[in-house]
C-alpha positions as semicolon CSV with decimal commas, in nm:
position;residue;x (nm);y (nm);z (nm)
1;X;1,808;-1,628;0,380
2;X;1,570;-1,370;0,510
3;X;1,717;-1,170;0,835
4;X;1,391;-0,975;0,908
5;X;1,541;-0,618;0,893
6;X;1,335;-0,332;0,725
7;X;1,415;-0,183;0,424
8;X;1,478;0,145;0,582
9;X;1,773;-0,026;0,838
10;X;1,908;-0,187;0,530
11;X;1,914;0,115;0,371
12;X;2,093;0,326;0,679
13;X;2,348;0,008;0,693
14;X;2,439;0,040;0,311
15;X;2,470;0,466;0,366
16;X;2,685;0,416;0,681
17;X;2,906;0,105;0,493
18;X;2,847;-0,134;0,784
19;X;2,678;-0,385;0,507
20;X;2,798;-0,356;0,129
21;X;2,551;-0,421;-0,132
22;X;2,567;-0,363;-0,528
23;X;2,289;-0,209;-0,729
24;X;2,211;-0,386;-1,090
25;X;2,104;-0,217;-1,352
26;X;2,136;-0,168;-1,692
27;X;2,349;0,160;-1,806
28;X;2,111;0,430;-1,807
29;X;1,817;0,289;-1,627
30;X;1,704;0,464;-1,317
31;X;1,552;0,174;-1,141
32;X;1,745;-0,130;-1,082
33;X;1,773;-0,423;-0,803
34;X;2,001;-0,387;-0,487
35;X;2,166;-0,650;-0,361
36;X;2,325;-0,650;-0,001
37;X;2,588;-0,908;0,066
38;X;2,497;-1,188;0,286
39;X;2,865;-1,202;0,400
40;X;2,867;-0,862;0,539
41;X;2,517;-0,830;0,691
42;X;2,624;-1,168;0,915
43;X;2,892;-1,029;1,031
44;X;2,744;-0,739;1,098
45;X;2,480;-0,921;1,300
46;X;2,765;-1,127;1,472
47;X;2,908;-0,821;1,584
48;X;2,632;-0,697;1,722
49;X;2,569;-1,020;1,956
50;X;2,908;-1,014;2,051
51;X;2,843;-0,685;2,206
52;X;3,063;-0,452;1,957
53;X;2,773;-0,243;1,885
54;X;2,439;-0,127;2,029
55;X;2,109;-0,088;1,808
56;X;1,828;0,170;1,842
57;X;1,486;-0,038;1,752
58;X;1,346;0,065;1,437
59;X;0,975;0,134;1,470
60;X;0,710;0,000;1,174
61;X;0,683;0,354;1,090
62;X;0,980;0,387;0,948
63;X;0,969;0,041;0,744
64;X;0,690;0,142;0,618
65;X;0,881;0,425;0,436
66;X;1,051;0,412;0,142
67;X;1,433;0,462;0,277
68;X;1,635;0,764;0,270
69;X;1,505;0,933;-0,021
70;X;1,150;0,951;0,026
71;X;1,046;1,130;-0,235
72;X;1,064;0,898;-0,528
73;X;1,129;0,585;-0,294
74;X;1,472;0,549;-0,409
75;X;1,783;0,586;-0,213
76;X;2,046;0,812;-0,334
77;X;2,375;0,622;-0,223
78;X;2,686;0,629;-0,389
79;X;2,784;0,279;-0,501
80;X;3,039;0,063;-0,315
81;X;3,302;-0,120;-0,542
């Protein structure tokens, strides 16, 4: 399911811990594949509509970027267990 948020949001949701995600990769490797959970990026959505939160707009600019660490295009978050 595809929820139409930029990378950079996703990014800033997975730095702040409102979303979890997981990064795979094999030991070593610098590059892997992040995966956010669906469970906790619909409820953070649900919370949103419900009113518990309010929500700059993001503009194309910024999903245009890389995320946080814009210098290699790679964020630099610690992983969640």
């Amino acid at each position: 399911m595809h929820f139409g948020i930029g990378r950079s949001k996703t990014y800033e949701l997975i730095a702040t811990g409102k979303v979890k995600s997981v990064s795979l990769r094999k030991r070593g490797q610098k590059h892997g594949t992040r995966l956010v959970s669906y469970d906790s990026l619909s409820a953070y959505l649900e919370s949103i509509a419900e009113g518990g939160e309010t929500v700059e707009p993001c503009s194309s600019d910024e999903d245009a970027n890389a995320g946080p660490n814009a210098q290699d295009g790679h964020p630099t978050h610690p992983e969640k267990s």
